[in-house]
VOGU-3710 file (C-alpha; in Angstrom, 3 decimals, decimal comma):
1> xxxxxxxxxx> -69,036/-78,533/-158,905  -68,915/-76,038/-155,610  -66,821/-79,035/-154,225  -64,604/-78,477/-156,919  -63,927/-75,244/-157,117  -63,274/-75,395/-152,950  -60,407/-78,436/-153,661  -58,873/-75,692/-156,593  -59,055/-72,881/-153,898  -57,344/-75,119/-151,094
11> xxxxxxxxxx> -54,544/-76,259/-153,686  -53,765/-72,689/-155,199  -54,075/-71,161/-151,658  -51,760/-73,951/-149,814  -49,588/-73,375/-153,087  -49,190/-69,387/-152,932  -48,240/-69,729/-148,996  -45,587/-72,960/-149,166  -44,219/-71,136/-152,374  -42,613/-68,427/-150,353
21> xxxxxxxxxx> -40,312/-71,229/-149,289  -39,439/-70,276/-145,551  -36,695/-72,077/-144,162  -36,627/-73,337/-140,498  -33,729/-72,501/-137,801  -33,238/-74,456/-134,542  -32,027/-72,074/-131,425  -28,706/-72,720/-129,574  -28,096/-71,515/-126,274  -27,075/-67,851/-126,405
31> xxxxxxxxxx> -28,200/-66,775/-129,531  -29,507/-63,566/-130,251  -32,609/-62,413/-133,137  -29,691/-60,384/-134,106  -27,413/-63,284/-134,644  -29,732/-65,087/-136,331  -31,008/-62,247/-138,370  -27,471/-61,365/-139,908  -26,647/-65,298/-140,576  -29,616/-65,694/-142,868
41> xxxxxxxxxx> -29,260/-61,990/-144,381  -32,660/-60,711/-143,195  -33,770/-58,108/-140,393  -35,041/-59,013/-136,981  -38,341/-57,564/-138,210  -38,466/-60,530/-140,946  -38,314/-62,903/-138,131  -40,471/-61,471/-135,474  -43,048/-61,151/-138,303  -43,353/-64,543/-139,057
51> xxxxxxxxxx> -43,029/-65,802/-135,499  -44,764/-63,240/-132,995  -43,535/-65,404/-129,564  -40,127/-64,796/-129,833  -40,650/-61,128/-129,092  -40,867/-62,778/-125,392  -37,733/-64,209/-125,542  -35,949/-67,061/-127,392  -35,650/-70,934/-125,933  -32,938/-73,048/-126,844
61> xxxxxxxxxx> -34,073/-76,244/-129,193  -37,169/-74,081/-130,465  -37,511/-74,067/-133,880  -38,146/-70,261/-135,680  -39,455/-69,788/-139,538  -36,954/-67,768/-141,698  -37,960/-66,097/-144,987  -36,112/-67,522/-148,099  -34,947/-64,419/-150,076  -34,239/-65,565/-152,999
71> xxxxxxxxxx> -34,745/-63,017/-155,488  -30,856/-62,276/-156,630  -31,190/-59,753/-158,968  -33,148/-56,197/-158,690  -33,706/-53,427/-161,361  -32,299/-50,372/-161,170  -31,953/-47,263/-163,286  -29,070/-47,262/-165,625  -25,865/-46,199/-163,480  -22,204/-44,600/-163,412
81> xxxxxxxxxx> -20,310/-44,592/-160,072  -18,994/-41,438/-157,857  -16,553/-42,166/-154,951  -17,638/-39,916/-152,213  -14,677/-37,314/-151,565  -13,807/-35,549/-148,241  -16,162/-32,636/-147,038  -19,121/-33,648/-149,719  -22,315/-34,408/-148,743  -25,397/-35,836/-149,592
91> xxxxxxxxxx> -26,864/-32,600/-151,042  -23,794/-31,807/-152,945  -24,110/-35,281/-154,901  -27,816/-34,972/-155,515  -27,143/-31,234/-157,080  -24,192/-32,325/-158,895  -25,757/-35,314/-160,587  -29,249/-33,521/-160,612  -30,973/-36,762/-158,381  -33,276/-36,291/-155,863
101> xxxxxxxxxx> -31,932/-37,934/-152,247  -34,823/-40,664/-152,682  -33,610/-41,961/-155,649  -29,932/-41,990/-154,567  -30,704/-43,589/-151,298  -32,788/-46,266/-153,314  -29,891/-47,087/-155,370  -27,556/-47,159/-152,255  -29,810/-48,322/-149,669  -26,772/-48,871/-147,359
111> xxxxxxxxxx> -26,795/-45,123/-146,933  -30,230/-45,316/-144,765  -27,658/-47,349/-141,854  -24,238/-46,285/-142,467  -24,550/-42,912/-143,664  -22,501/-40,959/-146,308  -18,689/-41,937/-145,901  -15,578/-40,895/-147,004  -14,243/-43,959/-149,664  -17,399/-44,771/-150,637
121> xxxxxxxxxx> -18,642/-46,081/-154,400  -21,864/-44,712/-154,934  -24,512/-46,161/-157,710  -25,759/-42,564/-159,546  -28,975/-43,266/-161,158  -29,717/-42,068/-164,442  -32,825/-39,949/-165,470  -33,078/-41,491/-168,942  -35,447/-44,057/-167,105  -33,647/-47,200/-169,016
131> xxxxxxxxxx> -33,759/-50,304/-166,967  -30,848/-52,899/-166,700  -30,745/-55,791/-164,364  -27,832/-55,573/-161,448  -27,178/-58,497/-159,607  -27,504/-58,180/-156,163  -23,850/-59,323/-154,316  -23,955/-60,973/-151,027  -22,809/-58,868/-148,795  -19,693/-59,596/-147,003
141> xxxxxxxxxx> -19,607/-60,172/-142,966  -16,125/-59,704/-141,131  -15,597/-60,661/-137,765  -12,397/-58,727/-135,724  -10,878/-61,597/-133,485  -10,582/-60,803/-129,639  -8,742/-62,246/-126,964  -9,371/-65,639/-125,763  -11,783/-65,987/-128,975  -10,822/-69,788/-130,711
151> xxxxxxxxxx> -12,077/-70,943/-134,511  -14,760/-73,121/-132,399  -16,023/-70,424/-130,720  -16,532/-68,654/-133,295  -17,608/-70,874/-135,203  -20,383/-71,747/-133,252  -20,997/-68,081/-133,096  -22,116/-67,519/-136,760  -23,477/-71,152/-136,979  -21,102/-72,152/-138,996
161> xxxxxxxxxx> -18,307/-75,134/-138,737  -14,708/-75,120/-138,413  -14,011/-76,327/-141,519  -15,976/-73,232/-143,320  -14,474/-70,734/-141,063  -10,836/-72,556/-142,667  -11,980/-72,794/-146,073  -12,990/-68,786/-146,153  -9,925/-68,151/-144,617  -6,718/-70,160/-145,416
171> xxxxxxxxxx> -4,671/-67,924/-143,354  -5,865/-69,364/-139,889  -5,474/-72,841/-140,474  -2,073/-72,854/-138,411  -2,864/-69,884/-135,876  -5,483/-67,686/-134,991  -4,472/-64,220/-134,531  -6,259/-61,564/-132,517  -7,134/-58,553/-134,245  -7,353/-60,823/-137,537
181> xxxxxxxxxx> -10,267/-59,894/-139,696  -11,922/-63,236/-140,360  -14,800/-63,937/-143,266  -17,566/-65,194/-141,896  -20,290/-65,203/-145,357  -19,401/-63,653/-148,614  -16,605/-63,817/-150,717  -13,918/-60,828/-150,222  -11,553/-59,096/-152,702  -8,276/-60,291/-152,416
191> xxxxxxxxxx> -5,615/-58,724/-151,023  -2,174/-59,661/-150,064  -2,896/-61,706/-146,768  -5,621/-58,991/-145,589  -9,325/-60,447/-145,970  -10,473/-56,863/-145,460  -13,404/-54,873/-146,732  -12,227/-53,012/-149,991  -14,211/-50,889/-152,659  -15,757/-51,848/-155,582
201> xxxxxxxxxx> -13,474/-52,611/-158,705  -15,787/-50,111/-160,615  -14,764/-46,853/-158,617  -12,464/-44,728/-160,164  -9,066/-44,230/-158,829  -7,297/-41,423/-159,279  -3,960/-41,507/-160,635  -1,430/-41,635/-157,288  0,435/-38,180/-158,357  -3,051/-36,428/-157,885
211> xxxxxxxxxx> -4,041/-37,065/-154,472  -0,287/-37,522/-152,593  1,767/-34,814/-151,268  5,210/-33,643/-151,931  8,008/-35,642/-150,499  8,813/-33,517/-147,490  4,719/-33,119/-146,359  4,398/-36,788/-144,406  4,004/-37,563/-141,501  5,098/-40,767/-139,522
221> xxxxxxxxxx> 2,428/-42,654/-137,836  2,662/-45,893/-135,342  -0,296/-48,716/-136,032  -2,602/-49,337/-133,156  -3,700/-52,086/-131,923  -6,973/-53,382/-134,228  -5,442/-51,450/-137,001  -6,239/-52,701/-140,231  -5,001/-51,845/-143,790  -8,840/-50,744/-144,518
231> xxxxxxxxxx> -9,030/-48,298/-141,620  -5,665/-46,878/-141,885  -6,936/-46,174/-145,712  -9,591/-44,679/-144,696  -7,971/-42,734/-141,802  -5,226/-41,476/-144,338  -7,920/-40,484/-147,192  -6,173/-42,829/-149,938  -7,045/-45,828/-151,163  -5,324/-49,364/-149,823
241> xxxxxxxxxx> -3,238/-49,510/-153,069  -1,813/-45,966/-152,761  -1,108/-46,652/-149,345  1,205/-49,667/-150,074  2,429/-47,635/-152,616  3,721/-45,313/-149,936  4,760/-48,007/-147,798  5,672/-51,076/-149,291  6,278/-53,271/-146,129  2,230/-53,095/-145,699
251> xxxxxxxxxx> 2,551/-56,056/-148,630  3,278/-58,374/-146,089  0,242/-57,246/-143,508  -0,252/-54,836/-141,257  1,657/-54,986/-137,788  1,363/-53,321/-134,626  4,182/-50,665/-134,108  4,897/-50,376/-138,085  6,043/-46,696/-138,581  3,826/-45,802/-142,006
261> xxxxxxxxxx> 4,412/-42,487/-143,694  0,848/-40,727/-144,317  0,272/-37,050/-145,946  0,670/-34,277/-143,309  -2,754/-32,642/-144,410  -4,548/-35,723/-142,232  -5,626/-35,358/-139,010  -4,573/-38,007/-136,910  -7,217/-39,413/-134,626  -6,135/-38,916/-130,860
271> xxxxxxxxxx> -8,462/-40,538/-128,653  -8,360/-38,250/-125,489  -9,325/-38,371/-122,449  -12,124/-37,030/-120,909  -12,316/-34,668/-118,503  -13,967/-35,479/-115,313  -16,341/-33,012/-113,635  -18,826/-32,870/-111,272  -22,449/-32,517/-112,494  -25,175/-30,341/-110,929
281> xxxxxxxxxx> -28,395/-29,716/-112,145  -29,209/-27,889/-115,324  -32,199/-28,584/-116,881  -33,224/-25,106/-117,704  -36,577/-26,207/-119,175  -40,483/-27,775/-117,378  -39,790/-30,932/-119,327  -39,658/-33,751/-116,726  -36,660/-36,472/-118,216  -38,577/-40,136/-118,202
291> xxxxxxxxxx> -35,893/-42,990/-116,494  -37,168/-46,555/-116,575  -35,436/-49,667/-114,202  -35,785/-53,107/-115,752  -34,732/-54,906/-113,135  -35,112/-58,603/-112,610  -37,099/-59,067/-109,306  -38,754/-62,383/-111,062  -42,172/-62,294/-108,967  -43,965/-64,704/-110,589
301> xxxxxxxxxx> -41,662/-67,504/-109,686  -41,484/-66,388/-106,232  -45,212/-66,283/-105,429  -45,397/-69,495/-107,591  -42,885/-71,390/-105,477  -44,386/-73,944/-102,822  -41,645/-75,053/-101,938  -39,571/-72,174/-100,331  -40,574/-69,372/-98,119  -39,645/-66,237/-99,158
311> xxxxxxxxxx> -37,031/-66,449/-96,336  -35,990/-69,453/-97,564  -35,603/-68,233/-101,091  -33,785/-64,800/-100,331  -31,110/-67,202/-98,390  -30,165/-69,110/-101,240  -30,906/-67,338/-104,384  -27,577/-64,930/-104,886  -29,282/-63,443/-108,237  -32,644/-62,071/-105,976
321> xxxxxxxxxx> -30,232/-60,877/-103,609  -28,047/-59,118/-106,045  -30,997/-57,551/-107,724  -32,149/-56,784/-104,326  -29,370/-55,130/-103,166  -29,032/-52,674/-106,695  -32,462/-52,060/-106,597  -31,927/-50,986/-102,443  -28,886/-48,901/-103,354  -31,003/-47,066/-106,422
331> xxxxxxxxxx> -33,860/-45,956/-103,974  -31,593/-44,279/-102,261  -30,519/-42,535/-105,817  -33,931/-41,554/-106,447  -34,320/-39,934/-102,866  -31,182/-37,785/-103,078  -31,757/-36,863/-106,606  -35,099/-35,181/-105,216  -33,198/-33,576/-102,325  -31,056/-31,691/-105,025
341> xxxxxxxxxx> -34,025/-31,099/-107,192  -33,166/-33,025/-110,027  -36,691/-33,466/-112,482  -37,204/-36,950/-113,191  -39,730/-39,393/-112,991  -39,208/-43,054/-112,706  -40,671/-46,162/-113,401  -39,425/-49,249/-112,092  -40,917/-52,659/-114,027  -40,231/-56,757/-113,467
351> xxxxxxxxxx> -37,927/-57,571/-116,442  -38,542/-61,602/-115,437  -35,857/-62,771/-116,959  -33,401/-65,659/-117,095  -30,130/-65,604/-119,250  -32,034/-66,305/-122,501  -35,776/-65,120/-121,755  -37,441/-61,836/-120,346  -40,573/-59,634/-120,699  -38,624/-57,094/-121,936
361> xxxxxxxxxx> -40,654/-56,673/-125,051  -44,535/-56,691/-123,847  -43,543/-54,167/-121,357  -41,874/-51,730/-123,792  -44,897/-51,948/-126,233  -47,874/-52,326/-123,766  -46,106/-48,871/-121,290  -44,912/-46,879/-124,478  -40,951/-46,915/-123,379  -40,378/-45,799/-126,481
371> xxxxxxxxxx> -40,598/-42,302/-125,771  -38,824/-42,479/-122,535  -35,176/-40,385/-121,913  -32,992/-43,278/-120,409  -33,427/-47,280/-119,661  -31,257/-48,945/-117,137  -31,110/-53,113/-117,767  -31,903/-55,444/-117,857  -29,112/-57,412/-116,014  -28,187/-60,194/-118,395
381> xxxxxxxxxx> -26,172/-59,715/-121,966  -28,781/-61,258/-124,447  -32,186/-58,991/-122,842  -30,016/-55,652/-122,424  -29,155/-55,978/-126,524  -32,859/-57,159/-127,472  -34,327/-54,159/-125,424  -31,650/-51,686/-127,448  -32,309/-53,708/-130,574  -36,033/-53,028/-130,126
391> xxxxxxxxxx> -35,626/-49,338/-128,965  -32,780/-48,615/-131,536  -34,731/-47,054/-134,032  -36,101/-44,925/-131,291  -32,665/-43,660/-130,358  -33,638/-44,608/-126,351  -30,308/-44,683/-124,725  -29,920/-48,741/-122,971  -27,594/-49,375/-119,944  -26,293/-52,147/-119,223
401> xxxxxxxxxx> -25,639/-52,208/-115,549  -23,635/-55,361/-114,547  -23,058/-57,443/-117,447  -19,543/-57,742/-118,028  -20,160/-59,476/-121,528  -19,342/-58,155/-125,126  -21,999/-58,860/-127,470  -23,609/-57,201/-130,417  -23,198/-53,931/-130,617  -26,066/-51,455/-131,045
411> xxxxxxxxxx> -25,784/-47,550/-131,016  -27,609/-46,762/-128,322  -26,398/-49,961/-125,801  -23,767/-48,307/-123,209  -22,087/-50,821/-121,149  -21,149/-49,854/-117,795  -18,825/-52,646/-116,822  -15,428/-51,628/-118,322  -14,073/-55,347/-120,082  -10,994/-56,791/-119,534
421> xxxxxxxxxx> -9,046/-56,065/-122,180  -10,054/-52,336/-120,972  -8,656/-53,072/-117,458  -5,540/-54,411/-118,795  -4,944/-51,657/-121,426  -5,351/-49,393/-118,575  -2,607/-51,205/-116,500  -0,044/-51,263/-119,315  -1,184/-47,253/-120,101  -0,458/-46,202/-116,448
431> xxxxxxxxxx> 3,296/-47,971/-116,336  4,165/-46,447/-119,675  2,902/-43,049/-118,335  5,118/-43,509/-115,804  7,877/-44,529/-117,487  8,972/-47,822/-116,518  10,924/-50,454/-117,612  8,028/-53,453/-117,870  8,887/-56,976/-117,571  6,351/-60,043/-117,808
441> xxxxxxxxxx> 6,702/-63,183/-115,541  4,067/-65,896/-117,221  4,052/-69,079/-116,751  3,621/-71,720/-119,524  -0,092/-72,208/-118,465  -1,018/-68,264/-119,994  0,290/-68,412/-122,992  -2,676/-66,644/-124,702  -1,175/-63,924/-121,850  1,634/-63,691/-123,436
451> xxxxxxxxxx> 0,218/-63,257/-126,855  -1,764/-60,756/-125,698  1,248/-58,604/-124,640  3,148/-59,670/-127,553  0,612/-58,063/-130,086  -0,810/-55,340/-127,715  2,029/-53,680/-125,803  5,330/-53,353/-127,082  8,355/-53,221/-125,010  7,235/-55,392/-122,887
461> xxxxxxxxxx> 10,005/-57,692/-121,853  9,456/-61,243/-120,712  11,676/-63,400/-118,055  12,496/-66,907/-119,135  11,558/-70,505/-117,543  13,779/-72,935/-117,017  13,297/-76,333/-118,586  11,036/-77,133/-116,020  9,137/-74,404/-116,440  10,072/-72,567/-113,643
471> xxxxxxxxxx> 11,231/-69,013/-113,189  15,055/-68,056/-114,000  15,493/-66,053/-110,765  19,027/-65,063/-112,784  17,669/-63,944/-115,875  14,677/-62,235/-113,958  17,187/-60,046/-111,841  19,301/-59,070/-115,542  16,383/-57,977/-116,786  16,142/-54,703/-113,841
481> xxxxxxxxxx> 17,116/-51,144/-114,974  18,347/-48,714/-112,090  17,400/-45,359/-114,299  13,933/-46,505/-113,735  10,875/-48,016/-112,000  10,660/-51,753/-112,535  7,459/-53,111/-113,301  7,240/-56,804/-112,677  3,942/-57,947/-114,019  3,187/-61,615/-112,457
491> xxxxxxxxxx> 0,663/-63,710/-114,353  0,920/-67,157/-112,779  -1,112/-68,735/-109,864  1,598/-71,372/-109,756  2,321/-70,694/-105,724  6,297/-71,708/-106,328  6,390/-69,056/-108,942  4,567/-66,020/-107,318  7,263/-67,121/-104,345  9,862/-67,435/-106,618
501> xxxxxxxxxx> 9,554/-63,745/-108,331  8,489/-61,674/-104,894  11,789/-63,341/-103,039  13,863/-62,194/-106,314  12,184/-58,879/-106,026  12,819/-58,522/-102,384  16,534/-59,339/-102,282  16,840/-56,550/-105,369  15,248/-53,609/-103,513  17,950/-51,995/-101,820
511> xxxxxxxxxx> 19,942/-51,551/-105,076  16,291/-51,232/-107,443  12,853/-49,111/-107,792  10,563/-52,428/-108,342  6,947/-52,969/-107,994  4,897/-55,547/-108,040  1,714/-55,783/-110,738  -1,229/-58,377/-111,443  -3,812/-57,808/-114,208  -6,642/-59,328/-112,976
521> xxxxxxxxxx> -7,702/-60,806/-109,840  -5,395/-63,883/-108,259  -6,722/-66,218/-105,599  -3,665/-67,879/-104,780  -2,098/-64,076/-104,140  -4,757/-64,532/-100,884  -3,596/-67,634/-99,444  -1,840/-68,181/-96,267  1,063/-69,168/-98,672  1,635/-65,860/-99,525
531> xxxxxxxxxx> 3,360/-63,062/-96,949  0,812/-60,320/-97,088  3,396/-58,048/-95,710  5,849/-58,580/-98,390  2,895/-58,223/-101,078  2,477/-54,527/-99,536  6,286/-53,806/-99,661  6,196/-54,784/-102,848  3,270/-52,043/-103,341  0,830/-55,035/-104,878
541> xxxxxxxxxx> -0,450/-52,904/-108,022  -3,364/-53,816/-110,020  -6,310/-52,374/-112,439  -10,149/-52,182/-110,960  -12,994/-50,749/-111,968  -14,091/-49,913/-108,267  -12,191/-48,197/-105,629  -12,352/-48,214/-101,661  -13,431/-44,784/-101,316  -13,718/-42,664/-97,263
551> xxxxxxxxxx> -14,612/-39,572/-98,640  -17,138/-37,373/-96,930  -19,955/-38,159/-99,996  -19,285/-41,546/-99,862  -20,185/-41,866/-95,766  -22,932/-39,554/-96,443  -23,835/-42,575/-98,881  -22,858/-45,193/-96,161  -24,876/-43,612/-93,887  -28,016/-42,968/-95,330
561> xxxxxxxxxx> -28,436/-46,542/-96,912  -27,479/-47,954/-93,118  -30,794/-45,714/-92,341  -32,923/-47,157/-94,581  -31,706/-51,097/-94,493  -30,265/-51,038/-91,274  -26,705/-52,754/-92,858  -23,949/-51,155/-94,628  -24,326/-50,852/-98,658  -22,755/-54,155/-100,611
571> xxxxxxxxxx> -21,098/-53,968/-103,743  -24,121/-54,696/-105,883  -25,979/-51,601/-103,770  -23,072/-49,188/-104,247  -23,337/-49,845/-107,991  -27,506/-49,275/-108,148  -26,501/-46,124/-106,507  -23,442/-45,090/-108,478  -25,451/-45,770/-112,236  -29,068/-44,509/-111,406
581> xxxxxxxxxx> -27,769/-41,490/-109,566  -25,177/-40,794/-112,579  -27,898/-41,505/-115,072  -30,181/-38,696/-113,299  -27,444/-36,684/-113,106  -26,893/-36,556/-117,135  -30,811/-36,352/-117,847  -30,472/-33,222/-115,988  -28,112/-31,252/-117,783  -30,431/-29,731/-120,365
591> xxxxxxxxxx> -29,190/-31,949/-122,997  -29,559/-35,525/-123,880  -27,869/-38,920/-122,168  -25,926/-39,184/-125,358  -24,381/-36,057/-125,477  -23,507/-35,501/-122,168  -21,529/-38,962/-122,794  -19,530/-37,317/-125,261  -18,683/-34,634/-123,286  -17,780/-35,299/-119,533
601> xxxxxxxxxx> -16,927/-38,556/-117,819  -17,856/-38,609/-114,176  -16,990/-40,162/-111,089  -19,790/-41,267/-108,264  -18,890/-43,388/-104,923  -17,138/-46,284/-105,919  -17,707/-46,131/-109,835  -16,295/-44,055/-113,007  -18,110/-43,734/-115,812  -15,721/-42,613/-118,868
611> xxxxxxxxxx> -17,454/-43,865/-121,970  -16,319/-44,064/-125,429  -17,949/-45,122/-128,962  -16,116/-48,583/-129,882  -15,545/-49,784/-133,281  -19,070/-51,930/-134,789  -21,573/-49,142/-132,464  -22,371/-48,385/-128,879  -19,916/-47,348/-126,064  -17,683/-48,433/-123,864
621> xxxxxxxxxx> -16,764/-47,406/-120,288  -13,157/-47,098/-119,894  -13,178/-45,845/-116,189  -10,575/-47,699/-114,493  -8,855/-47,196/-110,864  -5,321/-48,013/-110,610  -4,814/-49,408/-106,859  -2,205/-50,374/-104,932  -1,415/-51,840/-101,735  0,301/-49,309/-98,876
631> xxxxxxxxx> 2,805/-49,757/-96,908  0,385/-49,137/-93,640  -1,430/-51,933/-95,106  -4,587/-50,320/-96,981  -5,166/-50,038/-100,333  -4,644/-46,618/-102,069  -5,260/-44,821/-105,606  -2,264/-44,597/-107,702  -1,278/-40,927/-109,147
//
């Protein structure tokens, strides 16, 4: 009988735990909790709960439990809808509709993440207490397309094939346009060839009369880059259909450089720039500010190496001797920071980590970091956004030092490393600034160059190939203005055809204002192939996000670290310098690492650090030197 009753136990027991029906996911290279989290609609939490190790890191080919949600339906109070308006708030809703703000944020739960928005269709609970059943819909997931981004890539991204990404989006099937906003899961509204995120079909609209101006109180306004019919909605305070109404040619898509009329009364975002200044110490108060290093010294694998010395190892691993070098260059942060009597205590720890793996986690939880005032690192992509994934909540400011990678965005991850998009925007930014008449040399191997300019920066002009694919030295030389300075942007590392432009270029000066630009770095530029002379007549002009910098502070710099490690500072050292000094700097201003962001950019020895919020969370630094080469044959800031 007791034998029984066990065997009943065992079957009803084994039957309770397989009936919560957990799925299984096998890791690819690269991916993220995060990823993995928003393909199978749960949180990170949901995952790390039912498998504890990956906290430590995730291994491609492991194999991670997923909870099966499949309850579709939830019960709610009976509803009516209210589309939030500008300038009300949560407490206005609650009052009006006599809810408390826990009921309202039950029925809307999206208002816990995103917050109360302009546009938005809220669910108003009733306080008859009648039930109905609302089915839950699966939420839609967008992704924006960026530069060199193809359907395989991001594909493999979301985990899902080719052929799905298609199917969810017809549009693509012949070309894949950046700045398109792609499906990924869900099914969207449709709209006339915009797969955007729209409002609910039960909100209320307004009749158009009530909410647009009179005929003479618009304004024009040119579409940005990224622009989408959603945003410029939402920017304009009407909805997408009132917009077309105003501007009919928006039923064939949105396009970069359309001129849309929008009511006067809006304020047009302006993104300025920031104002750089020099910071000094300010924190008024005893606090002490708490600054943590993760930085990957990877001990264990050194002391556990009988193979190498030490020696042997620092010789031929370039990652120990970049980390090396930043951590070097950030001791001497720390030490002037106490010379100027900036309050803030450090801890340094051993992130021991690879590209996919660190330690990240157990040391946050076992040394408290979550009630420290800044983190720099970790060094790679995927640890940096699990450290501000795990710290997020805690609203502990992570910065990425040297990853030049854009990943998930969280809103407390600041990436140092402007991208290059950023760099290039800056380029094209300057040259317009000045004036200039632009024209774009590319050969046929760029061609996602070319788009790039084609959709980004209008006006651009573009020289023509020959059948052969080489440069029309003819068509090139038509193409030069004398009212104006003529930028000749080269993207080619075809030696015939960086020859080829500079010798048209050079046989046009005495009669045109010409200079020479690159947007990224170009190896064949350095060859013996190349005059270096003519590159400096040509004033060689190109975006950076360091400088070569002889000022007194930056010897002072020099010097000191030659002091300490008896060799001038590397790159890698500068930059340890340059973000832990800057980091100190804003903990000291009496105010937090966030909003010091938002109010002054700053420039340290080699490094700027102008950051901005970017579209999804987190910021961006858009710092960027414009350099040129001289005519006495060094390299100089551009004005």
């Amino acid at each position: 009988m007791i034998n029984r009753v066990v065997f009943i136990f065992i079957v009803v027991f084994s039957c309770s735990v397989f009936g919560q029906k957990y799925g299984k996911h096998i890791v690819e290279k690269g991916e993220t909790i995060a990823q993995i989290a928003q393909l199978y609609k749960v949180t990170p939490f949901d995952i790390y709960q039912l498998n504890p190790d990956a906290q430590s890191g995730l291994k491609p080919n492991s194999v991670l439990l997923i909870p099966n949600k499949t309850d579709n339906t939830k019960i709610v109070s009976k509803i009516k809808t209210h589309k939030v308006e500008p300038k009300e708030t949560l407490f206005g809703i609650e009052k009006k509709y006599n809810i408390s703000e826990e009921a309202l944020k039950k029925a809307n739960p999206f208002l816990e993440k995103e917050g109360l928005q302009i546009g938005q269709v809220l669910l108003i609970p009733s306080n008859t207490g009648s039930k109905i059943v609302v089915p839950i819909q699966e939420k839609v997931v967008f992704h924006e397309v960026l530069p060199k981004e193809t359907k395989y890539s991001i594909a493999k991204k979301y985990g899902i094939t080719v052929e799905e990404l298609e199917r969810k989006n017809p549009e693509v099937i012949p070309n894949l346009t950046i700045g398109y906003k792609l499906v990924i899961k869900g099914i969207a509204p449709k709209l006339d060839k915009n797969p955007l995120a729209v409002e609910s079909k039960s909100e209320i609209v307004k009749p158009i009369s009530e909410k647009i101006t009179p005929a003479n109180n618009y304004i024009d306004y040119e579409v940005k880059p990224k622009e989408t019919l959603y945003s410029l909605s939402k920017m304009a305070g009407l909805t997408q259909e009132e917009l077309i109404k105003l501007n009919p040619t928006l039923t064939n898509g949105v396009e970069i450089g359309m001129i849309l009329k929008v009511p006067s009364i809006i304020a047009v975002p302006t993104e300025k720039n920031k104002v750089y200044a020099t910071l000094t110490n300010k924190n008024g108060s005893n606090q002490r500010k708490k600054l943590v290093l993760l930085l990957p010294f990877n001990l264990s694998k050194i002391e556990s190496d009988t193979i190498n010395s030490t020696t042997a190892r620092l010789k031929k691993d370039k990652f120990l001797n970049m980390t090396l070098d930043f951590y070097s260059g950030a001791l001497v942060a720390i030490d002037s920071a106490k010379q100027i009597g900036l309050d803030v205590d450090i801890q340094i720890f051993d992130s021991q980590e690879t590209k996919n793996s660190s330690n990240v986690a157990t040391i946050i939880q076992e040394n408290k970091l979550q009630n420290v005032d800044a983190i720099i690192g970790p060094f790679y992509q995927n640890n940096v956004e699990k450290t501000a994934e795990i710290l997020n909540k805690n609203n502990v400011p992570v910065i990425s030092p040297l990853s030049k990678d854009i990943g998930n965005s969280f809103p407390n991850l600041f990436q140092t490393i402007p991208t290059n998009e950023t760099l290039k925007n800056a380029m094209f930014s300057y040259m317009k600034t000045k004036g200039g008449n632009i024209i774009a040399v590319i050969d046929r191997k760029k061609e996602s160059a070319r788009q790039y300019i084609q959709e980004n920066q209008k006006g651009v002009q573009f020289a023509s190939l020959q059948e052969n694919g080489s440069l029309s030295t003819e068509n090139l030389k038509s193409l030069f203005v004398k009212d104006k300075i003529n930028y000749v942007v080269l993207i080619s590392e075809n030696t015939w055809m960086i020859k080829s432009t500079m010798a048209t270029m050079m046989s046009a000066m005495s009669s045109f204002k010409l200079q020479l630009v690159i947007l990224e770095p170009n190896e064949t530029l350095d060859t013996d192939e190349i005059n270096f002379e003519n590159l400096t007549k040509l004033k060689l002009m190109y975006p950076s996000m360091t400088r070569e910098n002889e000022s007194a502070g930056a010897l002072i710099f020099d010097n000191e670290y030659r002091k300490k490690n008896k060799i001038l500072p590397s790159t890698y050292a500068t930059r340890g310098f340059d973000v832990t000094f800057d980091t100190m700097l804003r903990l000291s201003q009496g105010s937090t690492y966030q909003e010091t962001i938002g109010a002054t950019a700053t420039e340290q020895v080699n490094n700027k650090f102008e950051f901005y919020k970017k579209e999804g969370g987190g910021y961006v630094n858009k710092g960027v030197y414009i350099l040129y080469y001289d005519a006495d044959l060094t390299i100089k800031e551009a004005n």
